[in-house]
C-alpha positions as CSV (number, residue, x, y, z in Angstrom):
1,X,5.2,86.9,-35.4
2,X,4.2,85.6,-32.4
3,X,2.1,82.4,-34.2
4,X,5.2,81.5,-36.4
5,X,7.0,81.7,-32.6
6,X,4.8,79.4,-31.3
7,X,4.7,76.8,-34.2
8,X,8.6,76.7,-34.1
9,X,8.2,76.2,-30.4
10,X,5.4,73.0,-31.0
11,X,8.2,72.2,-33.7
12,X,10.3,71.8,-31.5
13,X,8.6,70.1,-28.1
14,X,7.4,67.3,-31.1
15,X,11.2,66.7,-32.3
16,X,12.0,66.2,-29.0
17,X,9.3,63.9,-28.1
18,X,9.9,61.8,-31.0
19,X,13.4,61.5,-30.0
20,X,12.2,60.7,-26.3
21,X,10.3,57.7,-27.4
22,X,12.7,56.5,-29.7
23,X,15.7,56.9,-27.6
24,X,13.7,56.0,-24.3
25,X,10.5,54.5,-24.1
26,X,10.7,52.5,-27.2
27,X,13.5,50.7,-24.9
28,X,11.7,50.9,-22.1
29,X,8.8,49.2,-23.8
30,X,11.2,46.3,-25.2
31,X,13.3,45.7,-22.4
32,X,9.5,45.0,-20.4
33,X,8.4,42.8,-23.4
34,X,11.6,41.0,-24.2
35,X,12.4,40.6,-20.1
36,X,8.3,39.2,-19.4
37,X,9.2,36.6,-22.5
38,X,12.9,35.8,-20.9
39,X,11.1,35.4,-17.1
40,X,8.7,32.9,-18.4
41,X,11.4,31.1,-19.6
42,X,13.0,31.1,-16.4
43,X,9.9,29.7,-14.6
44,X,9.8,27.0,-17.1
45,X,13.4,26.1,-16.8
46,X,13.6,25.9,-13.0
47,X,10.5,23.6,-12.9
48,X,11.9,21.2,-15.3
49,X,14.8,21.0,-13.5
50,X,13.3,20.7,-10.1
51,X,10.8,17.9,-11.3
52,X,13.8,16.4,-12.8
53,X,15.8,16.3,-9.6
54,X,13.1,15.4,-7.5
55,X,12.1,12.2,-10.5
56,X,15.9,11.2,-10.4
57,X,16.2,10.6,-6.9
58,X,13.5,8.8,-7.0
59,X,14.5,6.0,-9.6
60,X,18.1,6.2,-7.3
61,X,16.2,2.6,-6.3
62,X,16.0,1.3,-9.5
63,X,19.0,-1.2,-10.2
64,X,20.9,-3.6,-9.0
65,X,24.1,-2.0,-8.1
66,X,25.4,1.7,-7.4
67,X,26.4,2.5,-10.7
68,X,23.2,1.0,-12.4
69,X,21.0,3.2,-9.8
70,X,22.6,6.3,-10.3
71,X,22.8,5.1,-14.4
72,X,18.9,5.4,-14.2
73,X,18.7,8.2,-12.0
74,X,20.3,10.3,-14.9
75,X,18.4,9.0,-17.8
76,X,15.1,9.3,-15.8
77,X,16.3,13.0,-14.6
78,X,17.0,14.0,-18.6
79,X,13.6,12.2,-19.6
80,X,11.9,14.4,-17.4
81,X,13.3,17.2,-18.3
82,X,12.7,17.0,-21.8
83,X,8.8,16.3,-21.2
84,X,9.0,19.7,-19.3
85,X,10.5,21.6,-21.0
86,X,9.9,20.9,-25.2
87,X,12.8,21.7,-27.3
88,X,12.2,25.4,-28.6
89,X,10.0,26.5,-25.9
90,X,9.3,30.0,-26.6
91,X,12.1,30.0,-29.7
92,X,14.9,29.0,-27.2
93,X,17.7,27.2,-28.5
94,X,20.8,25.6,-27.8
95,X,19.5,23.7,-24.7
96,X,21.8,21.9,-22.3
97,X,21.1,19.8,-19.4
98,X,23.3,17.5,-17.5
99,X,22.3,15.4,-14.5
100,X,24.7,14.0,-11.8
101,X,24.4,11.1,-8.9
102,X,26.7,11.4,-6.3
103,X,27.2,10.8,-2.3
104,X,27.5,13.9,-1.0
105,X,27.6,13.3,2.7
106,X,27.4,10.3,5.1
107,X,24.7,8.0,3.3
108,X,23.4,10.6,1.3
109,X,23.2,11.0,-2.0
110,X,22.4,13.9,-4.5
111,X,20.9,14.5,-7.6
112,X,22.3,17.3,-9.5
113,X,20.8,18.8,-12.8
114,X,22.3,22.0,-14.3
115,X,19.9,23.6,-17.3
116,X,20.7,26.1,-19.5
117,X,19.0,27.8,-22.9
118,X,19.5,30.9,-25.0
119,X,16.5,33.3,-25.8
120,X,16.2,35.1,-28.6
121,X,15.4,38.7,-27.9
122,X,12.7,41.2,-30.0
123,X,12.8,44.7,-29.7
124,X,16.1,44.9,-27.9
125,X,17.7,44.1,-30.9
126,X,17.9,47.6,-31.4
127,X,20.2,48.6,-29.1
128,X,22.7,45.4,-30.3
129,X,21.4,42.9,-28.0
130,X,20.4,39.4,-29.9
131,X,20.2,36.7,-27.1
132,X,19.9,36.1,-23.5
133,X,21.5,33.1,-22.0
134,X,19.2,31.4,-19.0
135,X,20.6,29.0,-16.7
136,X,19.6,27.3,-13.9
137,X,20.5,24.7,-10.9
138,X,18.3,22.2,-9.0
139,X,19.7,19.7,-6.2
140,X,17.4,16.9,-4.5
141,X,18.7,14.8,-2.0
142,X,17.8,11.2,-0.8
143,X,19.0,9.8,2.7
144,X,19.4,6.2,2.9
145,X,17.7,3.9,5.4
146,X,17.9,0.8,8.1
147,X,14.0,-0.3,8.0
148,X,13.0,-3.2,9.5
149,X,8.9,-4.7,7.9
150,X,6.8,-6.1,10.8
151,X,4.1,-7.9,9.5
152,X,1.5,-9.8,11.0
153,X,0.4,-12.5,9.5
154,X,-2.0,-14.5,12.6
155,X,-5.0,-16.2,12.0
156,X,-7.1,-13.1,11.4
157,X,-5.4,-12.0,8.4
158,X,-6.8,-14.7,6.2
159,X,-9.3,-12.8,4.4
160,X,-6.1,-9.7,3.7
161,X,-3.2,-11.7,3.1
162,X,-2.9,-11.3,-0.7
163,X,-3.5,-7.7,-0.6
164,X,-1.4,-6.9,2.2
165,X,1.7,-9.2,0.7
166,X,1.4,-7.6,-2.7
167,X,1.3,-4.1,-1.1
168,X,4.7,-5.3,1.0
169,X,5.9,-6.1,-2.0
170,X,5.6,-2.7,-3.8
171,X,6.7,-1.1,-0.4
172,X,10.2,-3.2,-0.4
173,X,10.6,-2.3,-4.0
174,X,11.3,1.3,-3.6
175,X,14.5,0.7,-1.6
176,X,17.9,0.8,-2.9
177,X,19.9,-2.4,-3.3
178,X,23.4,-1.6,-2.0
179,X,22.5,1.3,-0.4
180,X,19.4,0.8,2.2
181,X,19.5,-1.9,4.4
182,X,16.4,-3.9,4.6
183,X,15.3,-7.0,7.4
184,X,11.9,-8.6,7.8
185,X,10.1,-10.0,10.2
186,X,6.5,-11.8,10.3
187,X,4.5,-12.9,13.4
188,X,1.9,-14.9,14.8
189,X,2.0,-15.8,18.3
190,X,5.9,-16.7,17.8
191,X,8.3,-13.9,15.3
192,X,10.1,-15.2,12.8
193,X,13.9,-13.5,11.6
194,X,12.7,-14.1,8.0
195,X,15.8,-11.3,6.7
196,X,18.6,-12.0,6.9
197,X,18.6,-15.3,8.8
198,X,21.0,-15.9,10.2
199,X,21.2,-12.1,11.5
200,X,24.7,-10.8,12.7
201,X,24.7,-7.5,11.9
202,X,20.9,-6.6,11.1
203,X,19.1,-5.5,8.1
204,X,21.2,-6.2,4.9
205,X,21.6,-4.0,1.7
206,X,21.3,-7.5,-0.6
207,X,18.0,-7.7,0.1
208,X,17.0,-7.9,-3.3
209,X,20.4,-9.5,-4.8
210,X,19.9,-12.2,-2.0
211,X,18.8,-16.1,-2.2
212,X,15.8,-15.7,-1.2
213,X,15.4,-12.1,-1.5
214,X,12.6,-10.7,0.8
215,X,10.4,-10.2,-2.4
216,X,10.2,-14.0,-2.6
217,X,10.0,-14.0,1.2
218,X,7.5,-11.8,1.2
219,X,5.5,-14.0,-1.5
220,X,6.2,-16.9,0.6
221,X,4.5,-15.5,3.7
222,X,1.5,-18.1,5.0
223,X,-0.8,-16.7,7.4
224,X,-1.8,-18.6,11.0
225,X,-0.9,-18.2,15.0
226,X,-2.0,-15.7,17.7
227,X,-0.6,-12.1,18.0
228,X,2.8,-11.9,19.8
229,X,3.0,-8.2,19.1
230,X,5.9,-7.7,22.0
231,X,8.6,-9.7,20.7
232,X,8.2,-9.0,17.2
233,X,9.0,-5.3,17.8
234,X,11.5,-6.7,20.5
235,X,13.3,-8.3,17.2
236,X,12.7,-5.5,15.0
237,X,14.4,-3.2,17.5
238,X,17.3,-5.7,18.4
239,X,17.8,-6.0,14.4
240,X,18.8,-2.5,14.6
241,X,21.0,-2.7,17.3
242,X,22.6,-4.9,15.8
243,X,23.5,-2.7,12.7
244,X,24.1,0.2,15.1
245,X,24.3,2.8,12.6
246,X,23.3,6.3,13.8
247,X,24.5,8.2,10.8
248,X,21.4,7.0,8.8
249,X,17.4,6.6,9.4
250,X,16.9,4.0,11.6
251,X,13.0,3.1,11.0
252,X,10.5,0.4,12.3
253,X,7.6,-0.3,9.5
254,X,5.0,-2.4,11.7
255,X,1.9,-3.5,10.3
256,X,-1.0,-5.4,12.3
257,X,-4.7,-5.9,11.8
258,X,-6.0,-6.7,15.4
259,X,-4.6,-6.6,19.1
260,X,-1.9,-8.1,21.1
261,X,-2.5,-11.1,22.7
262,X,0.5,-13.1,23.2
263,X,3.0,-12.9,26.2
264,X,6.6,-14.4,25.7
265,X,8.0,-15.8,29.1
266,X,9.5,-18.5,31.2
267,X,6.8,-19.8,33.3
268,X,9.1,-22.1,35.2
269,X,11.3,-19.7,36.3
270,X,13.6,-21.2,38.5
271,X,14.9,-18.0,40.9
272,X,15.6,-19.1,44.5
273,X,16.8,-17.1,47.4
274,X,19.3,-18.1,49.4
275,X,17.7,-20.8,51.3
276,X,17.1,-22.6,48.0
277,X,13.4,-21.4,47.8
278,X,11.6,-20.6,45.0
279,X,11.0,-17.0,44.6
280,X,9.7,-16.8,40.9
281,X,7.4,-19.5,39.1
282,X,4.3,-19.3,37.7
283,X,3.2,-22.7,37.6
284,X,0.9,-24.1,40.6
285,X,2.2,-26.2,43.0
286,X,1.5,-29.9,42.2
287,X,1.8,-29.0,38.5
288,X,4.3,-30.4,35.8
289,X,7.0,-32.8,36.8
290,X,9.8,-30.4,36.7
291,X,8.7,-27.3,38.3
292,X,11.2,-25.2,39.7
293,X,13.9,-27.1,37.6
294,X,16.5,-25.4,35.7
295,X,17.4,-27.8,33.4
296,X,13.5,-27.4,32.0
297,X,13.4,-23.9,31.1
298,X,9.4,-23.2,30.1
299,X,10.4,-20.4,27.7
300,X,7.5,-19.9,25.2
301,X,4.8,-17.9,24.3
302,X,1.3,-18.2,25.6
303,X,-1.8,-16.6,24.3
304,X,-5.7,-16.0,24.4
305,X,-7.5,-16.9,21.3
306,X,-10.8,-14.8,22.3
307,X,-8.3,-11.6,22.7
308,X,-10.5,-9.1,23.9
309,X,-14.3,-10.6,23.6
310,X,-14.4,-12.6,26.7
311,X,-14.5,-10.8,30.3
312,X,-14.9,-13.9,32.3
313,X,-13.1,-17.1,33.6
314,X,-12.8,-19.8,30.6
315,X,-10.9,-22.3,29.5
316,X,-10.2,-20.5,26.1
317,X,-6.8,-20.4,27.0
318,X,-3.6,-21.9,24.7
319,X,-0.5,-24.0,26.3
320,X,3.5,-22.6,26.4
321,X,4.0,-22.9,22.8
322,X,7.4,-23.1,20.6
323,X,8.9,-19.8,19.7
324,X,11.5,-21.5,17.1
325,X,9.8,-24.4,15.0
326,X,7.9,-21.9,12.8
327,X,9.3,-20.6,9.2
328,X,7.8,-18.2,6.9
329,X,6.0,-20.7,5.1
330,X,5.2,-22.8,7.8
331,X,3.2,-21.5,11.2
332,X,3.7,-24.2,13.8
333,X,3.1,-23.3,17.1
334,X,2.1,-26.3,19.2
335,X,2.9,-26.9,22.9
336,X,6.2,-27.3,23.9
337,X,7.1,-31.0,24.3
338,X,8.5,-33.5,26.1
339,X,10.3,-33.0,28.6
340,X,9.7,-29.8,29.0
341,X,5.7,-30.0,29.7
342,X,5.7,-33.7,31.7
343,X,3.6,-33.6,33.9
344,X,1.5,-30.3,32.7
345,X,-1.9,-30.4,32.3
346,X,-1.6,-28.5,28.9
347,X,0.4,-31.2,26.9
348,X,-2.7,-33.6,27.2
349,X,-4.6,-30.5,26.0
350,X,-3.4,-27.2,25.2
351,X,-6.1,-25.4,26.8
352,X,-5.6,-26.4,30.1
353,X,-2.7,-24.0,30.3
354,X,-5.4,-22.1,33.2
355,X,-5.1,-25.7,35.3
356,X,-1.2,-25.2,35.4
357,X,-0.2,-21.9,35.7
358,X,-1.1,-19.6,38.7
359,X,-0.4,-16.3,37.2
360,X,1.3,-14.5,34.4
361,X,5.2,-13.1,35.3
362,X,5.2,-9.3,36.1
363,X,8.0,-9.0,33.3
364,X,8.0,-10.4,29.5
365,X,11.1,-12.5,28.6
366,X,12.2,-9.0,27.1
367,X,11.9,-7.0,30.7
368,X,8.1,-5.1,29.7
369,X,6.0,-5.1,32.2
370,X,2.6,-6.7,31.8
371,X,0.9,-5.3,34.8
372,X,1.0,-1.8,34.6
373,X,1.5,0.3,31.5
374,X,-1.0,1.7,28.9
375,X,-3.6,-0.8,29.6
376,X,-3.8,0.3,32.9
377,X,-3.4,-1.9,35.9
378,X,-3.8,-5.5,35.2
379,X,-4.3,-8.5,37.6
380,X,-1.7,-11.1,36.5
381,X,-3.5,-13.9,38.7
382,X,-6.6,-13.0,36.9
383,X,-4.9,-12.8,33.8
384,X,-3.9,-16.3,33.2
385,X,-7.9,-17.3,33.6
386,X,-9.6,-14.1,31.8
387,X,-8.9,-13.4,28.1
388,X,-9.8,-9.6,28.0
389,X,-7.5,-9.0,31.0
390,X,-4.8,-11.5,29.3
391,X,-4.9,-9.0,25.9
392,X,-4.8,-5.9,28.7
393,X,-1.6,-7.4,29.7
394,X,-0.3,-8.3,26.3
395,X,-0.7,-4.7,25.4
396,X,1.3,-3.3,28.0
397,X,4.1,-5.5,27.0
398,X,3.8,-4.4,23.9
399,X,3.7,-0.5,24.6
400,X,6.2,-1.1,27.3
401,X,8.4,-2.3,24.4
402,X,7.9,0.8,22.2
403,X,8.8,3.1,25.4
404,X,12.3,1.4,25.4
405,X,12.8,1.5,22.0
406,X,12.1,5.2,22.0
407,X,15.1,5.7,24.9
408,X,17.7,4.8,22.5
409,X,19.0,8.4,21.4
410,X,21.9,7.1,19.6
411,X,19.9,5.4,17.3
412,X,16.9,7.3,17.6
413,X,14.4,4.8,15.8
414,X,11.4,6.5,14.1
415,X,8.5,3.8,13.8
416,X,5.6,3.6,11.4
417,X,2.8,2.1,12.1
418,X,-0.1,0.7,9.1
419,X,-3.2,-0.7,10.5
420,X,-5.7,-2.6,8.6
421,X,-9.4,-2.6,10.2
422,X,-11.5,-4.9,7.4
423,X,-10.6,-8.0,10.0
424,X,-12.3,-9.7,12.5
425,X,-11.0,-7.8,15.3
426,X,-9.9,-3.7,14.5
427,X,-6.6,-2.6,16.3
428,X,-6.3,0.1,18.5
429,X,-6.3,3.1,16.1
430,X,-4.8,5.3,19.2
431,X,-2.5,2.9,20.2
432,X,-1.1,2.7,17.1
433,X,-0.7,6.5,16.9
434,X,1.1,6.3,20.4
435,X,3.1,4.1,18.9
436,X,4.4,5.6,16.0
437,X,4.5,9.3,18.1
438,X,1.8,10.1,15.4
439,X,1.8,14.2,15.5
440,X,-2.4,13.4,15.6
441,X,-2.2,11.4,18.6
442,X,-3.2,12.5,22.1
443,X,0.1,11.3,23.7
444,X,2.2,12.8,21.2
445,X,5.3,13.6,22.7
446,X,7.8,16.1,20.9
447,X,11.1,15.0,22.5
448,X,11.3,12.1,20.3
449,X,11.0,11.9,16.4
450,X,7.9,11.9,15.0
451,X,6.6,8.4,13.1
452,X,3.0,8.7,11.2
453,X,-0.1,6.1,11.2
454,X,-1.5,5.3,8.1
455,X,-5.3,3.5,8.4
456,X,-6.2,1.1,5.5
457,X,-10.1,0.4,6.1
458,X,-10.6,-2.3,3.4
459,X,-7.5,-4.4,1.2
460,X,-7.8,-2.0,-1.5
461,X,-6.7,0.4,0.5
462,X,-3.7,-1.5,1.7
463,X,-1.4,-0.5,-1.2
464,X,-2.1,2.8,-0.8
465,X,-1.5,2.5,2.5
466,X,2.2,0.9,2.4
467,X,3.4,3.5,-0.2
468,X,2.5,6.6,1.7
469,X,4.7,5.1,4.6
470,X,7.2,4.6,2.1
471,X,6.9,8.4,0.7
472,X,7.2,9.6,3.9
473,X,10.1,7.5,5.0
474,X,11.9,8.2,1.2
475,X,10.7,11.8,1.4
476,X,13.5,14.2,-0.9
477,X,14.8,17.4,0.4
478,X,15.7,19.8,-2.4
């Protein structure tokens, strides 16, 4: 009796085991099959989306007008997703994705792709469940831009022009017509307002529409001149100013292979106090007819062509030169003439500039000091005779510059700085990290926004160079 007990008993325990698994774990085990399948859908999905959003707002440049741009943001968007995500991936079906370009806040713009798919389910179709609908939403963002392009284009850059104009090229590209606004600038000893000229309101959205566009401006580019450093991101500065938009990113992209060594001033400053005496000039007694004169205004650049190799009096020393006759096709930056320089040693001879001048200014013709600043202390009666001590002084004009730029907080310009050191003479790697406020530099200082230095060691790595300042400056925010 008690056996047959106990087999009714096992009976029993089995039915309701069998029962268990079918009613339970036979679920359980489906639901964890059919929701691994559905989750690796969902990881698929999301990623062709994101890469989609993130590849549309990156073609928003492409095109000539708004509707064109945001036209090819779309299609480039849906291309993307569809290489990312295959048609039947997994047995899906029934896949939608739409992509949108619109402003969604002060000169921003968004791209918008919504994804959705049905899965077919396995085991769960036992308890009446056939599909699962998967849907997804991915958002990336670009802000548009003011940049002003500084490039040098002196003497020294013979061997790297092609290189470095080509890789200018690509990095003007990537900007949105109608939406960024673009101005260029190239310099020698003298800058040149190459975009837009003439300049009213600063850096232009045509740029690319425009007759000539600063591609072909760009292309046009001739290299020659010394390395007047101060004034060109003087111009680059007062470019944005002039657009005075604080609402967007107001960026500096400067680009040099060598050091300052130009100084913009008027060396026949014509100050008198109140007796009539002179109180500022620069040029020796006994020296050019109209010394002292304000009718003959000696505003010009002047410069040392041996930079920073010679640490000793010499007559290696250039004449006031014209800021205005040069184009940027055309470097000419002879003496200034007649009237101006009667009487001046320099216009028999421009490098007799030492026989006329007694010292350099304390200030540039844009207020930076040349005497004290990151150069350190600098003799500006020794200057005028020794070209290292001229560059030390050119430098500080020059960093002097980049301080003020840095104090405009309504603005709040960002600059970039690219540095190419295959030339003849390097540039200061860690002044050009000061410059840009390069998180890697030593003076990095966190109350003001943080640029980034890119070094390009040879021309092949100029390219490479220009477009990982342009990432960073186009960099998407999802």
């Amino acid at each position: 009796m008690r056996n047959n007990h106990q087999k009714r008993c096992s009976g029993v325990a089995m039915i309701l085991l069998t029962t268990m698994v079918a009613t339970v774990l036979v679920p359980l085990v489906g639901l964890a099959i059919d929701g691994t399948i559905v989750w690796m859908i969902k990881v698929k999905l999301v990623a062709a989306a994101d890469s989609a959003a993130l590849a549309g707002a990156r073609s928003l440049s492409a095109g000539m007008d708004l509707a064109s741009q945001q036209a090819s943001a779309q299609a480039t968007a849906i291309s993307y997703f569809n290489a990312n995500f295959p048609a039947g991936y997994w047995n899906t079906q029934h896949s939608v994705v739409t992509a949108t370009a619109a402003q969604t806040a002060l000169r921003t713009r968004t791209v918008t792709i919504q994804a959705s798919v049905v899965s077919p389910l396995y085991f769960l179709r036992i308890l009446g469940f056939q599909t699962q609908t998967i849907a997804t939403q991915s958002q990336t963002s670009r802000r548009d831009v003011n940049v002003e392009l500084v490039l040098d284009r002196s003497s020294s850059m013979s061997g790297a022009m092609t290189a470095m104009l080509a890789a200018a090229r690509t990095f003007i590209a990537q900007f949105a017509e109608g939406r960024d606004n673009v101005g260029l600038i190239v310099f020698g000893g003298a800058a040149v307002l190459a975009f837009p000229n003439p300049s009213p309101s600063g850096p232009q959205s045509n740029f690319k529409s425009a007759t000539p566009s600063v591609d072909t401006l760009i292309s046009e580019t001739v290299n020659g001149g010394n390395t007047g450093t101060a004034q060109a991101l003087n111009m680059a500065y007062n470019e944005l100013v002039k657009k005075n938009d604080p609402g967007a990113l107001n960026l500096i992209v400067f680009y040099t292979d060598g050091l300052p060594n130009g100084v913009v001033a008027n060396y026949n400053d014509a100050t008198k106090d109140a007796g009539g005496n002179l109180t500022n000039n620069y040029i020796k007694v006994g020296h050019c007819t109209h010394r002292g004169d304000p009718a003959y205004p000696m505003l010009g650049f002047t410069s040392q062509t041996n930079g920073f190799t010679q640490n000793s009096n010499g007559a290696d020393t250039n004449g006031v030169k014209n800021l205005t006759l040069s184009t940027v096709s055309n470097v000419s930056e002879g003496a200034l003439g007649s009237p101006t320089n009667a009487g001046c040693s320099y216009a028999s001879g421009e490098t007799k500039i030492r026989q006329d001048l007694s010292q350099l200014p304390p200030l540039d013709f844009f207020g930076n000091q040349l005497g004290t600043g990151y150069a350190g202390p600098v003799s500006l009666a020794t200057a005028i005779n020794v070209p290292y001590t001229f560059g030390l002084a050119a430098l500080n004009a020059a960093d002097n510059q980049v301080l003020a730029i840095r104090k405009n907080t309504n603005l709040t310009p960002v600059i970039y700085t690219i540095g190419y050191f295959g030339g003849t003479e390097a540039p200061n790697q860690a002044w050009l990290q000061r410059i840009a406020n390069d998180p890697s530099s030593a003076s990095f200082d966190v109350t003001y926004p943080a640029g980034l230095f890119v070094k390009a060691p040879t021309t092949d790595q100029l390219m490479a160079a220009f477009n990982r300042v342009a990432s960073e400056i186009l960099r998407l925010s999802m």
